[in-house]
PyMOL CGO cylinders between C-alpha atoms (Angstrom):
from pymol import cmd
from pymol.cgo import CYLINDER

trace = [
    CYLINDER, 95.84, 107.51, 116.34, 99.20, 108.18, 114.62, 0.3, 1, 1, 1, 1, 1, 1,
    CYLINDER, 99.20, 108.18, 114.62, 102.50, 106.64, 116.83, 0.3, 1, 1, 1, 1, 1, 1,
    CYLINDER, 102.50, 106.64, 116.83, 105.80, 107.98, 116.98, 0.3, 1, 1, 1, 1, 1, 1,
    CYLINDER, 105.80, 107.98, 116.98, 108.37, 105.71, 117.72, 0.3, 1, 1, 1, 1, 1, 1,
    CYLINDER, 108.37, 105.71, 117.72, 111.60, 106.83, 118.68, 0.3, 1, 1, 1, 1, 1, 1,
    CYLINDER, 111.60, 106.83, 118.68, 115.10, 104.66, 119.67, 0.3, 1, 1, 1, 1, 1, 1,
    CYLINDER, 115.10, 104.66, 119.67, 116.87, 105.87, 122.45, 0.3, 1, 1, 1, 1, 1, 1,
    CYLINDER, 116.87, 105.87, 122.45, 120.95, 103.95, 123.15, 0.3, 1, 1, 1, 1, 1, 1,
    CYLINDER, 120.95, 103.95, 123.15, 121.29, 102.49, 126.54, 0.3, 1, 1, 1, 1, 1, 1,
    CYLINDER, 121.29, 102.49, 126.54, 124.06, 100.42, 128.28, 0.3, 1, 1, 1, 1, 1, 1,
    CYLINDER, 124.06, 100.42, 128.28, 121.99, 97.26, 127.62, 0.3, 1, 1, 1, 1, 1, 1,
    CYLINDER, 121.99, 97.26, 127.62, 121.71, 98.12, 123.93, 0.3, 1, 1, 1, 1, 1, 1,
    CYLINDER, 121.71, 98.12, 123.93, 118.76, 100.13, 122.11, 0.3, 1, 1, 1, 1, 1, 1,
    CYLINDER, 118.76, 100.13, 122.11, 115.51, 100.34, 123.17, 0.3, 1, 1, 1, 1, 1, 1,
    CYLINDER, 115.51, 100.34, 123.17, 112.38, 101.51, 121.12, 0.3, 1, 1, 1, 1, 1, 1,
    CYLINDER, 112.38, 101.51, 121.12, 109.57, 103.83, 122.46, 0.3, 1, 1, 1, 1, 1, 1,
    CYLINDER, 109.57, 103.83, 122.46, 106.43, 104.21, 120.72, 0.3, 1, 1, 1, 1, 1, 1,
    CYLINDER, 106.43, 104.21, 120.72, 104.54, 107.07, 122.14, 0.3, 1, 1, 1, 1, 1, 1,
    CYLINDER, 104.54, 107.07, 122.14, 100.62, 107.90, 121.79, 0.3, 1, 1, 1, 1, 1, 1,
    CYLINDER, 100.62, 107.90, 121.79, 100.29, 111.30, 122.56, 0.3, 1, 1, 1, 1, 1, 1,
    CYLINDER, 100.29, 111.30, 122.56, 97.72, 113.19, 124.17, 0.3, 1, 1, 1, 1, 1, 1,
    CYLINDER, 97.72, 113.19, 124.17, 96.45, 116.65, 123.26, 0.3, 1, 1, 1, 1, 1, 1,
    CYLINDER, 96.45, 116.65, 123.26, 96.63, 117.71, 126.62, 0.3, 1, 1, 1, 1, 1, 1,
    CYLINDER, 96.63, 117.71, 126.62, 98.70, 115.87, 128.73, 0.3, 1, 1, 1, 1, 1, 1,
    CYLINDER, 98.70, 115.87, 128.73, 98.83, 116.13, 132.22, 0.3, 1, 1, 1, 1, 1, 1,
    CYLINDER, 98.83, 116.13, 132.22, 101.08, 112.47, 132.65, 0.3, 1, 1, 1, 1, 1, 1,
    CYLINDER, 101.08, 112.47, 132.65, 102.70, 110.48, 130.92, 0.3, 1, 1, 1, 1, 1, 1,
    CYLINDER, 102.70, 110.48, 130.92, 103.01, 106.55, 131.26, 0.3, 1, 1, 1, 1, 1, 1,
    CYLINDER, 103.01, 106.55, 131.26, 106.06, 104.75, 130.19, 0.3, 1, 1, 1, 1, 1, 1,
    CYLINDER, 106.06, 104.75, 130.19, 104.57, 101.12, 130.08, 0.3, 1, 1, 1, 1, 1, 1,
    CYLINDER, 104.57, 101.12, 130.08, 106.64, 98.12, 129.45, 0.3, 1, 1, 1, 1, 1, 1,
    CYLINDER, 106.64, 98.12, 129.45, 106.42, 94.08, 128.57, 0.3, 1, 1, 1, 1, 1, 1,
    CYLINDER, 106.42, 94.08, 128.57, 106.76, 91.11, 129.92, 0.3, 1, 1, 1, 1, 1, 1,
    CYLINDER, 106.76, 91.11, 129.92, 109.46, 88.53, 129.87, 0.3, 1, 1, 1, 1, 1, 1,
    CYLINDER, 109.46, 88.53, 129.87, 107.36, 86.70, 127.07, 0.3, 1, 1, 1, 1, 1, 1,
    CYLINDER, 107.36, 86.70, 127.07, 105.98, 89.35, 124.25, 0.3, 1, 1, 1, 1, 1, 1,
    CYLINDER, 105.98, 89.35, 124.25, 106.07, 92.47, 123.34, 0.3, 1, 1, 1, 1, 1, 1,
    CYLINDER, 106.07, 92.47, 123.34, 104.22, 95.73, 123.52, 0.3, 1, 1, 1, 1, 1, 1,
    CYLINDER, 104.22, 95.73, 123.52, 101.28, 94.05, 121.22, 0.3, 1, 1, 1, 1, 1, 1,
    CYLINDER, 101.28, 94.05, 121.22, 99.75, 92.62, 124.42, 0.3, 1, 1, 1, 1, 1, 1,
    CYLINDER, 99.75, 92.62, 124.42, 96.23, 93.34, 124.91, 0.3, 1, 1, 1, 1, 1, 1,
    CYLINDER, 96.23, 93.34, 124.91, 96.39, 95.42, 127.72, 0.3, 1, 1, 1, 1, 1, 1,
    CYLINDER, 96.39, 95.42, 127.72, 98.99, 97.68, 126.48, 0.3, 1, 1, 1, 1, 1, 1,
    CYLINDER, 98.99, 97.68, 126.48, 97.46, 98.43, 122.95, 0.3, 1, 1, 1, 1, 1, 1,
    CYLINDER, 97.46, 98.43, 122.95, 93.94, 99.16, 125.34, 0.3, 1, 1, 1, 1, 1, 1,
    CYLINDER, 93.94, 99.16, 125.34, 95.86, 101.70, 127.62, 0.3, 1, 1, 1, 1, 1, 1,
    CYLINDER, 95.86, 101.70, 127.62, 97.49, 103.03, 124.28, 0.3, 1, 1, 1, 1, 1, 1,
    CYLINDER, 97.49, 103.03, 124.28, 94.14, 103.43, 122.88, 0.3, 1, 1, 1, 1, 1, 1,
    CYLINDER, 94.14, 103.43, 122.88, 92.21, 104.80, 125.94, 0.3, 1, 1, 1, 1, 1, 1,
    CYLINDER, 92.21, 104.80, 125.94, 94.28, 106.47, 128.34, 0.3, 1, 1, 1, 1, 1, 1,
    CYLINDER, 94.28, 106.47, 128.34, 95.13, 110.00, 125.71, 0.3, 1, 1, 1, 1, 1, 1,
    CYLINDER, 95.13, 110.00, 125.71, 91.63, 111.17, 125.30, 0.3, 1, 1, 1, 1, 1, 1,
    CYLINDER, 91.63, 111.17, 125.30, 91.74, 111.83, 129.15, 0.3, 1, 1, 1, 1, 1, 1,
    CYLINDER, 91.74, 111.83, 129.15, 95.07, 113.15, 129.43, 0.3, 1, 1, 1, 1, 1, 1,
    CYLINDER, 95.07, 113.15, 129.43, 97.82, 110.68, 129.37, 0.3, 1, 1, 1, 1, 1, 1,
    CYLINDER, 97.82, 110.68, 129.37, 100.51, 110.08, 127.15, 0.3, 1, 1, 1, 1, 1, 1,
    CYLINDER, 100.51, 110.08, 127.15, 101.68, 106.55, 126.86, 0.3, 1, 1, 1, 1, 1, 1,
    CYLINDER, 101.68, 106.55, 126.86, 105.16, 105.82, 125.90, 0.3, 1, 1, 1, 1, 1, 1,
    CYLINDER, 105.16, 105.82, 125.90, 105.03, 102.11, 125.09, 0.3, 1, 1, 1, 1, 1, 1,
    CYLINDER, 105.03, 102.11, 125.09, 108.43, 101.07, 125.76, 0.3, 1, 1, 1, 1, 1, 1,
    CYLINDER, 108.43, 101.07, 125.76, 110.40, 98.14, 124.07, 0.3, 1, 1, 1, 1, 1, 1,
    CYLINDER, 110.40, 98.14, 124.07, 113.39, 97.01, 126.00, 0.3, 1, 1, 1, 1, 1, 1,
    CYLINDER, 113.39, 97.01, 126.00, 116.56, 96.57, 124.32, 0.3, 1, 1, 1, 1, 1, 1,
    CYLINDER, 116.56, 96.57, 124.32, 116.66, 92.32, 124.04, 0.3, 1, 1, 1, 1, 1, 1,
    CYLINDER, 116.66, 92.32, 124.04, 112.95, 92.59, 122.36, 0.3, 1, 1, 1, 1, 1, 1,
    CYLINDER, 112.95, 92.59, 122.36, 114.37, 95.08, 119.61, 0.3, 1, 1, 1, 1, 1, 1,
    CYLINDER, 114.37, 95.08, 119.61, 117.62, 93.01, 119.41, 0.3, 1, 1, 1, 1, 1, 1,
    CYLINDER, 117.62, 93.01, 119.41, 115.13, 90.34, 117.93, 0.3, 1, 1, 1, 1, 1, 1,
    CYLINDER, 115.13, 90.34, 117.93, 116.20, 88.17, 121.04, 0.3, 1, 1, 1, 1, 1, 1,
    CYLINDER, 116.20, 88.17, 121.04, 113.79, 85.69, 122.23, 0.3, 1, 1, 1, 1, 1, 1,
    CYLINDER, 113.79, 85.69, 122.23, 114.70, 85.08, 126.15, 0.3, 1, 1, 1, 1, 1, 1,
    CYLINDER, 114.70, 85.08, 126.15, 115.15, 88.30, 128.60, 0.3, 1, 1, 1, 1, 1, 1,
    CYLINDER, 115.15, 88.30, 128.60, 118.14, 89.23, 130.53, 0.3, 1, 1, 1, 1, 1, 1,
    CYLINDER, 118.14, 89.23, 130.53, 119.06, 89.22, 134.07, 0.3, 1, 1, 1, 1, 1, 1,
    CYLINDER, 119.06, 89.22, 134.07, 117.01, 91.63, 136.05, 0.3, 1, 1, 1, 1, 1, 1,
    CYLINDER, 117.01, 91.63, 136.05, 119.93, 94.01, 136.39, 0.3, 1, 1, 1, 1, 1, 1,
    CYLINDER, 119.93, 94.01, 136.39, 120.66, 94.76, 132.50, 0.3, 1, 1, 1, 1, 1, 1,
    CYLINDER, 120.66, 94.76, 132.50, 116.68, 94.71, 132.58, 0.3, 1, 1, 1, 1, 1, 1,
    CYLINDER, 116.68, 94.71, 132.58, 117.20, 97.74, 134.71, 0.3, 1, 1, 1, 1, 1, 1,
    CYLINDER, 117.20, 97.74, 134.71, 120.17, 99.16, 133.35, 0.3, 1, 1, 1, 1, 1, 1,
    CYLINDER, 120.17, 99.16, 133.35, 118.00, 99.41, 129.83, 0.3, 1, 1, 1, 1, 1, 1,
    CYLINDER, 118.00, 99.41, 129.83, 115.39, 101.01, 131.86, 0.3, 1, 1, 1, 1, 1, 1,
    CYLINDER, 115.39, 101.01, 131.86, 117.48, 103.48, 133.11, 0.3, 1, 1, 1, 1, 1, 1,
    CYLINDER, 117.48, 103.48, 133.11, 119.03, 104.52, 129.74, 0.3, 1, 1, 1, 1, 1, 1,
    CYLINDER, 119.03, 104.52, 129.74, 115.54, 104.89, 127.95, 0.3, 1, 1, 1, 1, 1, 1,
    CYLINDER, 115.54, 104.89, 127.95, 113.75, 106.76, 130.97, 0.3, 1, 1, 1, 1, 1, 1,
    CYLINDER, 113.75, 106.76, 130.97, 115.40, 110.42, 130.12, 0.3, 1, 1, 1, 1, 1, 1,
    CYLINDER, 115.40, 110.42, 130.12, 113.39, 110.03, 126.71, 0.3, 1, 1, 1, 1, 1, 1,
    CYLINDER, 113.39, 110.03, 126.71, 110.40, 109.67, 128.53, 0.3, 1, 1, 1, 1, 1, 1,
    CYLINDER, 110.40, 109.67, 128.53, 110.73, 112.35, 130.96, 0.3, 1, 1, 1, 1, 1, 1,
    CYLINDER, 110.73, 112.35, 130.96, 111.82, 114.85, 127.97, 0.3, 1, 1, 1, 1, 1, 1,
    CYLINDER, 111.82, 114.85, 127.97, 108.09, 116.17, 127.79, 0.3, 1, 1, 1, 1, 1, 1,
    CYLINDER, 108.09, 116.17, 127.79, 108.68, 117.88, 131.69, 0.3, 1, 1, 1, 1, 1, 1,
    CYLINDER, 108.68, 117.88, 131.69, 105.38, 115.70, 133.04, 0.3, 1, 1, 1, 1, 1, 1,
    CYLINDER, 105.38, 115.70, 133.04, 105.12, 113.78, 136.04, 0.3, 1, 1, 1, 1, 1, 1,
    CYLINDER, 105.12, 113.78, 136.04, 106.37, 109.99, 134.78, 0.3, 1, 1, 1, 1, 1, 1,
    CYLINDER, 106.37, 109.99, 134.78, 103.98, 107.13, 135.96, 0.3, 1, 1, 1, 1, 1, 1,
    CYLINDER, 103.98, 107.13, 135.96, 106.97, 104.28, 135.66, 0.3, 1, 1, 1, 1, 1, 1,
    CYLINDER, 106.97, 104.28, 135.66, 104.84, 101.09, 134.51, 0.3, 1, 1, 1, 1, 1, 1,
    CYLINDER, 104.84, 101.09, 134.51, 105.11, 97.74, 133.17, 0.3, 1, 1, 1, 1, 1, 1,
    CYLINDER, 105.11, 97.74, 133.17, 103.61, 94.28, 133.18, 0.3, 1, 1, 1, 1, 1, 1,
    CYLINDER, 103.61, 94.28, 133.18, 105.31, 90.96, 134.40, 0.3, 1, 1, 1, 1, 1, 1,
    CYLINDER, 105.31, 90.96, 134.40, 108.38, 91.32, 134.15, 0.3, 1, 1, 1, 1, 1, 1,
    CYLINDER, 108.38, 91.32, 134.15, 108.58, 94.74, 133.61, 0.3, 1, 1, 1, 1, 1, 1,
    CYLINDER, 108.58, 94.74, 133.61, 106.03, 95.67, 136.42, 0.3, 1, 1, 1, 1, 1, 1,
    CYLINDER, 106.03, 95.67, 136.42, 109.05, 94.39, 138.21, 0.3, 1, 1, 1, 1, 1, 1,
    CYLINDER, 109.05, 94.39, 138.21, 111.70, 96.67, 136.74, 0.3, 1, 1, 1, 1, 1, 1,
    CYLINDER, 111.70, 96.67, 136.74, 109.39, 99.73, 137.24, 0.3, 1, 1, 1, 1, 1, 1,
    CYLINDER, 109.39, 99.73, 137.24, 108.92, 98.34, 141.21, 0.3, 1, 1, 1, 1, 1, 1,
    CYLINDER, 108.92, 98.34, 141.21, 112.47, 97.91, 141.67, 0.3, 1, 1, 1, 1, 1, 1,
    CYLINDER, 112.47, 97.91, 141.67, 113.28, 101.85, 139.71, 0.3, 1, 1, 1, 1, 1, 1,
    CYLINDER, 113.28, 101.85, 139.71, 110.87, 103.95, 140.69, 0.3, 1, 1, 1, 1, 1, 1,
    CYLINDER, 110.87, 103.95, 140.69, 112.41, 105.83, 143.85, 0.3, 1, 1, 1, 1, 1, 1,
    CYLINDER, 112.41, 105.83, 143.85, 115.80, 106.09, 142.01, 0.3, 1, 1, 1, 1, 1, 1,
    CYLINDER, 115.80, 106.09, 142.01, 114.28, 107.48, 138.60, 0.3, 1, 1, 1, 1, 1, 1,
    CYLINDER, 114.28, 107.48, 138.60, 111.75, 110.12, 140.63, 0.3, 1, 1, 1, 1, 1, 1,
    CYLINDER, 111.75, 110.12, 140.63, 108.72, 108.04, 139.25, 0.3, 1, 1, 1, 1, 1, 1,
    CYLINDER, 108.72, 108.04, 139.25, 105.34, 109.95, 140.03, 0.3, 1, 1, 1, 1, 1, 1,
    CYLINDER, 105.34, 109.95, 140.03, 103.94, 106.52, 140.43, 0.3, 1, 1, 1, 1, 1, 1,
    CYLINDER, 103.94, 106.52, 140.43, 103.81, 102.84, 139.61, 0.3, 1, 1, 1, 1, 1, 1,
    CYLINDER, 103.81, 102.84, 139.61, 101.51, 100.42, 137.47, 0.3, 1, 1, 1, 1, 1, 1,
    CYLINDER, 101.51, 100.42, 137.47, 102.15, 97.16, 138.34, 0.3, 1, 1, 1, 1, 1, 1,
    CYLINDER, 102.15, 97.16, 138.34, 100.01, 94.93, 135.50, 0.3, 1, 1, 1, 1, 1, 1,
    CYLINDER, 100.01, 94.93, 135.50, 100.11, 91.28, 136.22, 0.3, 1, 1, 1, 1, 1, 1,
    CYLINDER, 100.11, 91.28, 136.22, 102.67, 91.63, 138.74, 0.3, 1, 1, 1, 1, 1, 1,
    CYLINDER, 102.67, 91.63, 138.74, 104.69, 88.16, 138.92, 0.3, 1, 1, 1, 1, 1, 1,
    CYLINDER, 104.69, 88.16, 138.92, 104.52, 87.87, 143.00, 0.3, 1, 1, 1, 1, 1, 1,
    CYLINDER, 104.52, 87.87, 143.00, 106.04, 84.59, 142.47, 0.3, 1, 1, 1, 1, 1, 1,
    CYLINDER, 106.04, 84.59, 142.47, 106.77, 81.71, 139.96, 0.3, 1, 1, 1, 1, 1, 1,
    CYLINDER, 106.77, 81.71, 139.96, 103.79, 79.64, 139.10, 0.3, 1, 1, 1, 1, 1, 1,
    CYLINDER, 103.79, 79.64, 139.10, 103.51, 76.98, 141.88, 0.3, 1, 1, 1, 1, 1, 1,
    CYLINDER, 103.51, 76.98, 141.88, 106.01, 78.57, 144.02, 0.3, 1, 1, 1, 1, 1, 1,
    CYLINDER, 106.01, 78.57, 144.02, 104.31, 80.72, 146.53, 0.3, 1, 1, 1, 1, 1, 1,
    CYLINDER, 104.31, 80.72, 146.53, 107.24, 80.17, 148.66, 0.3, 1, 1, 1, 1, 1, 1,
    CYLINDER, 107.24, 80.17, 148.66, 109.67, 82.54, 146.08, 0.3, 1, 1, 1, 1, 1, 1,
    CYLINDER, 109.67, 82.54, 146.08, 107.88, 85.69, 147.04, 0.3, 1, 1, 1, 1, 1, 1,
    CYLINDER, 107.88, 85.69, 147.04, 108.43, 88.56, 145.02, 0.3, 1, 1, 1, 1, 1, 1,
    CYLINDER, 108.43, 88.56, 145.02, 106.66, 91.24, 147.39, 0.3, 1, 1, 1, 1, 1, 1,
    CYLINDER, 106.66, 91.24, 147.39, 109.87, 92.79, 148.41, 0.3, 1, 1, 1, 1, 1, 1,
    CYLINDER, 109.87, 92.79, 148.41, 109.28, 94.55, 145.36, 0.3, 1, 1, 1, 1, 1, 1,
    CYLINDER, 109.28, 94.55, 145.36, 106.16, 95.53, 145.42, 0.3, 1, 1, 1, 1, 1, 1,
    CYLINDER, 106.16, 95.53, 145.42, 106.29, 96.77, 148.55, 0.3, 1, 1, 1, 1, 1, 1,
    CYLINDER, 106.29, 96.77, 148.55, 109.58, 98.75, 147.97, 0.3, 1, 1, 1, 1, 1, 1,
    CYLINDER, 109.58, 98.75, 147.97, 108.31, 101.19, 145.22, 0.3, 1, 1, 1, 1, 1, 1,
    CYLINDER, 108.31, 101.19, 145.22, 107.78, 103.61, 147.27, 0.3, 1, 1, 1, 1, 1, 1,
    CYLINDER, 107.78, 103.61, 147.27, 105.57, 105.55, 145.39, 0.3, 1, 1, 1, 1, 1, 1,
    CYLINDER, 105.57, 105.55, 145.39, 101.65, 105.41, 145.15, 0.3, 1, 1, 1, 1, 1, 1,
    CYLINDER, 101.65, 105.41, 145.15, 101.29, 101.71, 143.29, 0.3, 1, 1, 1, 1, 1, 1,
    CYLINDER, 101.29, 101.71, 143.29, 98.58, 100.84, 141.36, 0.3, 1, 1, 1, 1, 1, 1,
    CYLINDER, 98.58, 100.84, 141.36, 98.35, 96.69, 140.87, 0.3, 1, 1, 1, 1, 1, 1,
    CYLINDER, 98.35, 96.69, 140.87, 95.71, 95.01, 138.24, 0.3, 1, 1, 1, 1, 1, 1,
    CYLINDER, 95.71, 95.01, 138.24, 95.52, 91.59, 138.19, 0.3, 1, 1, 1, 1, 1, 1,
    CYLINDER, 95.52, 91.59, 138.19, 93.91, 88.71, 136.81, 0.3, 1, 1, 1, 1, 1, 1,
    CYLINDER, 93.91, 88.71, 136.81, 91.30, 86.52, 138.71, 0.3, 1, 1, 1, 1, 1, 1,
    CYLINDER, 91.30, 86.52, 138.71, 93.32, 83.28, 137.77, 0.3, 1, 1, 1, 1, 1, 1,
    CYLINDER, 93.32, 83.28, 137.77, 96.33, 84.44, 137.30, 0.3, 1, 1, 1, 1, 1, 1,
    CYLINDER, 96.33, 84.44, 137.30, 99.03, 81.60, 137.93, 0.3, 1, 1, 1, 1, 1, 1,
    CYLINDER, 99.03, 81.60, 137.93, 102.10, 84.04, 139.21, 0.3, 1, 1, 1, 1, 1, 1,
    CYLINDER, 102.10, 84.04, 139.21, 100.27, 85.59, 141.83, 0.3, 1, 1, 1, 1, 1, 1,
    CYLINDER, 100.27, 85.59, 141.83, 95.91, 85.67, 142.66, 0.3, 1, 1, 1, 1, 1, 1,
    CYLINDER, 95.91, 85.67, 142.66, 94.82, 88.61, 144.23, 0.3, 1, 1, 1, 1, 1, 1,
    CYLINDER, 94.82, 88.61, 144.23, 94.18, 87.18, 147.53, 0.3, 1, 1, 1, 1, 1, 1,
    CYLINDER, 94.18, 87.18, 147.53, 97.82, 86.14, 147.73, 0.3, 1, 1, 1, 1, 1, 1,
    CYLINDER, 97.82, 86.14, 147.73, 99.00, 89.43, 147.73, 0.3, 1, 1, 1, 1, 1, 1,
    CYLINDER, 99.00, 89.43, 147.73, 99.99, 90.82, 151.23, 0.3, 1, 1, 1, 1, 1, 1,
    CYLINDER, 99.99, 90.82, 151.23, 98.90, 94.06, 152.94, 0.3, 1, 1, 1, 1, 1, 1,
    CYLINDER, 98.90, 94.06, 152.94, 100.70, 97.07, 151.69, 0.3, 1, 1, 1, 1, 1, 1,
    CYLINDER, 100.70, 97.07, 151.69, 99.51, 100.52, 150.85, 0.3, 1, 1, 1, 1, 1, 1,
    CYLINDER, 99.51, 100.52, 150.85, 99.21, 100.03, 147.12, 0.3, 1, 1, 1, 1, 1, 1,
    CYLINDER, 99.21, 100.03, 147.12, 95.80, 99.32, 145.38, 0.3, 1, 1, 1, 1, 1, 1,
    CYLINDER, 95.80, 99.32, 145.38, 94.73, 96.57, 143.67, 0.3, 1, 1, 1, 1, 1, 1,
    CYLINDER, 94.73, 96.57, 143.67, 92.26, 96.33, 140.91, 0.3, 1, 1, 1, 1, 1, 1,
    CYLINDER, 92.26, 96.33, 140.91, 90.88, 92.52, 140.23, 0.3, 1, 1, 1, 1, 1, 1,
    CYLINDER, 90.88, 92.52, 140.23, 90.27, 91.60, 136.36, 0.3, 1, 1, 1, 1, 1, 1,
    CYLINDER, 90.27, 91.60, 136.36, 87.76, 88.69, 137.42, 0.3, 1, 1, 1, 1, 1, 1,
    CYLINDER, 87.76, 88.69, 137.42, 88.40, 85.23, 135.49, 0.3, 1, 1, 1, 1, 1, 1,
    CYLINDER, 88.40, 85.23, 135.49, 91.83, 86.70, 133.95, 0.3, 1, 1, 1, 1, 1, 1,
    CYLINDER, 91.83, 86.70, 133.95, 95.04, 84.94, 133.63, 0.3, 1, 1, 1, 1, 1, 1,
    CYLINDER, 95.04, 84.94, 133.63, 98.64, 85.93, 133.42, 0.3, 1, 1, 1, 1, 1, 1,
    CYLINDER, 98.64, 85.93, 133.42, 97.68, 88.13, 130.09, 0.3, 1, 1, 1, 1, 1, 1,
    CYLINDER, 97.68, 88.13, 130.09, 94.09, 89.02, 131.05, 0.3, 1, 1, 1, 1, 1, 1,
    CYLINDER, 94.09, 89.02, 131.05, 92.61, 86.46, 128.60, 0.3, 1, 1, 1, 1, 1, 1,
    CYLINDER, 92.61, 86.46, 128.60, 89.11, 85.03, 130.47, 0.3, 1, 1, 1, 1, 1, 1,
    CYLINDER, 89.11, 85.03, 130.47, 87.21, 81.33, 129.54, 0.3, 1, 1, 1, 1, 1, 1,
    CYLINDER, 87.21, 81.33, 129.54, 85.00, 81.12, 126.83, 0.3, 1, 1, 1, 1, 1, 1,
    CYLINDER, 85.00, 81.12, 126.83, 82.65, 79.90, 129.79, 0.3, 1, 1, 1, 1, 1, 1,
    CYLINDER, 82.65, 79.90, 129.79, 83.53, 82.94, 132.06, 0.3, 1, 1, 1, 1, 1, 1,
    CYLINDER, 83.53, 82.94, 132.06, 80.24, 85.29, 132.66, 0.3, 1, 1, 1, 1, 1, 1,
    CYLINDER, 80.24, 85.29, 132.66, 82.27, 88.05, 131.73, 0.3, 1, 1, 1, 1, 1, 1,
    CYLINDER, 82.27, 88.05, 131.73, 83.73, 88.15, 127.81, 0.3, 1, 1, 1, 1, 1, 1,
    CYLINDER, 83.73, 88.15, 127.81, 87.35, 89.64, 127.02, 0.3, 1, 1, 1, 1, 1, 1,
    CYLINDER, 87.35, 89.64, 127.02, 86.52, 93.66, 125.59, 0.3, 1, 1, 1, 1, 1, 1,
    CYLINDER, 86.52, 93.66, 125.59, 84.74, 93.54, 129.54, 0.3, 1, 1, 1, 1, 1, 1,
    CYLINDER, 84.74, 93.54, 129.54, 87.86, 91.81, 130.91, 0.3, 1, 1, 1, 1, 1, 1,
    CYLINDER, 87.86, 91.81, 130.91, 89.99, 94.91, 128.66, 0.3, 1, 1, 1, 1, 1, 1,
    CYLINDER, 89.99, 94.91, 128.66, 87.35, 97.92, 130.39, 0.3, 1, 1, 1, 1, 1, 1,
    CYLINDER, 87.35, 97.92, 130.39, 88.24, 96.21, 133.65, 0.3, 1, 1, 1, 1, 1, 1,
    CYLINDER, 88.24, 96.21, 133.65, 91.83, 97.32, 133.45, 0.3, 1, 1, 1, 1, 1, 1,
    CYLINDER, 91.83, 97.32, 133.45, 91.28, 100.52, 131.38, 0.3, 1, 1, 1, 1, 1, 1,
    CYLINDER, 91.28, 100.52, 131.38, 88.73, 101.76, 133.47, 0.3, 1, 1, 1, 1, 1, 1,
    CYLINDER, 88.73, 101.76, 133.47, 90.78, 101.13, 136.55, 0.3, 1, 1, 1, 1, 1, 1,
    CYLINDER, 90.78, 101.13, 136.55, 94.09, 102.43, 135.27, 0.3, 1, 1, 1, 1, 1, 1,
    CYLINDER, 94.09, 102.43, 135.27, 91.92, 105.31, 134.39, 0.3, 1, 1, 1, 1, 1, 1,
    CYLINDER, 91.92, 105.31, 134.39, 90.32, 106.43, 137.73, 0.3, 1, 1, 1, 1, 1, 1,
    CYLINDER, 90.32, 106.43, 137.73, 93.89, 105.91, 139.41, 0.3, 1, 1, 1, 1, 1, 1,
    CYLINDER, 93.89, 105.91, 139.41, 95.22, 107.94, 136.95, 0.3, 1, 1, 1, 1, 1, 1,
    CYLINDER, 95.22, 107.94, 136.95, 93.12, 110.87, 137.76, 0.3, 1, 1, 1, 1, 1, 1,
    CYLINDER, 93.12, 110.87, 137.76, 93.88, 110.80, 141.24, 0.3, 1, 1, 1, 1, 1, 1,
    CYLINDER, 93.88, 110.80, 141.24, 97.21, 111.01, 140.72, 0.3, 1, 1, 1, 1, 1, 1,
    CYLINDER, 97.21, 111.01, 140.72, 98.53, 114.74, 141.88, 0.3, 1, 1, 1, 1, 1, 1,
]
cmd.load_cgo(trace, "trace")
């Protein structure tokens, strides 16, 4: 699949978007990283790979510190403000937007979406709270979207297990055995390209609900 990466200036610097097109598209999803990597995480490069053939456009979406070559993320805010400044690029095609991210930049897409008209949210590996700290709840978040919010996370993951998360009208889709990044055991029944369909295939039939 070819990608076409554009840079777009924002207030927090400039940000990168690489965008996998579909023929056909009905949505596009702007899709984030984390505090710690980049857009080569696993589940990004699967929604990148499987989401256009049914009619989504990602736009995988580099914040500014991560093309500055920086190693440590900003404050939430200029995390925001760079979100901000990028999301006219990704709303150029005229398609509902699907605002998501993963970690830390489920978070920004949580705390933007009303503001920036989102259609929707993915929340992947949503950080409801600091490893250890259940007591620092992030839900606030979550819970504030205010658009329909899709949430996939790991079995095992540290920041937040899927039975800690509290009622809300979101979904959640369980990657069974998964950590913070979706990796799974060597001993877990279930082997990572299964782990990977998990959250494709999920992302997938939420997608096409989507009006």
């Amino acid at each position: 699949m070819t990608e076409i990466i554009e840079t777009v200036d924002t207030d927090a610097g400039t940000a990168r978007v690489t965008w996998h097109r579909a023929k056909k598209a009905r949505l596009v999803l702007a899709v984030s990283h984390g505090a710690g990597g980049g857009i080569e995480a696993r589940d990004l490069r699967a929604l990148a790979a499987a989401l256009p053939g049914h009619g989504v456009t990602v736009a995988l979406v580099e914040q500014p510190w991560r093309v500055a070559g920086k190693k440590l993320a900003p404050a939430p805010r200029t995390l925001d403000a760079g979100w901000r400044g990028l999301w006219p690029l990704v709303a150029k095609p005229g398609l509902p937007v699907v605002a998501g991210g993963r970690s830390a930049g489920a978070r920004v897409a949580c705390r933007t979406a009303a503001e920036l008209g989102a259609h929707a949210v993915l929340a992947l590996s949503f950080p409801l709270h600091p490893p250890g700290r259940p007591e620092k709840s992030r839900a606030g978040e979550l819970l504030g979207a205010g658009v329909p919010t899709l949430v996939v996370q790991g079995g095992n993951d540290p920041f937040g297990r899927p039975e800690e998360f509290p009622a809300g009208s979101y979904e959640l889709v369980e990657v069974p055995y998964g950590d913070h990044g979706f990796a799974v055991p060597k001993r877990a029944p279930v082997d990572q390209d299964q782990s990977l369909r998990t959250v494709t295939d999920g992302v997938l039939m939420w997608t096409s609900s989507l009006g």
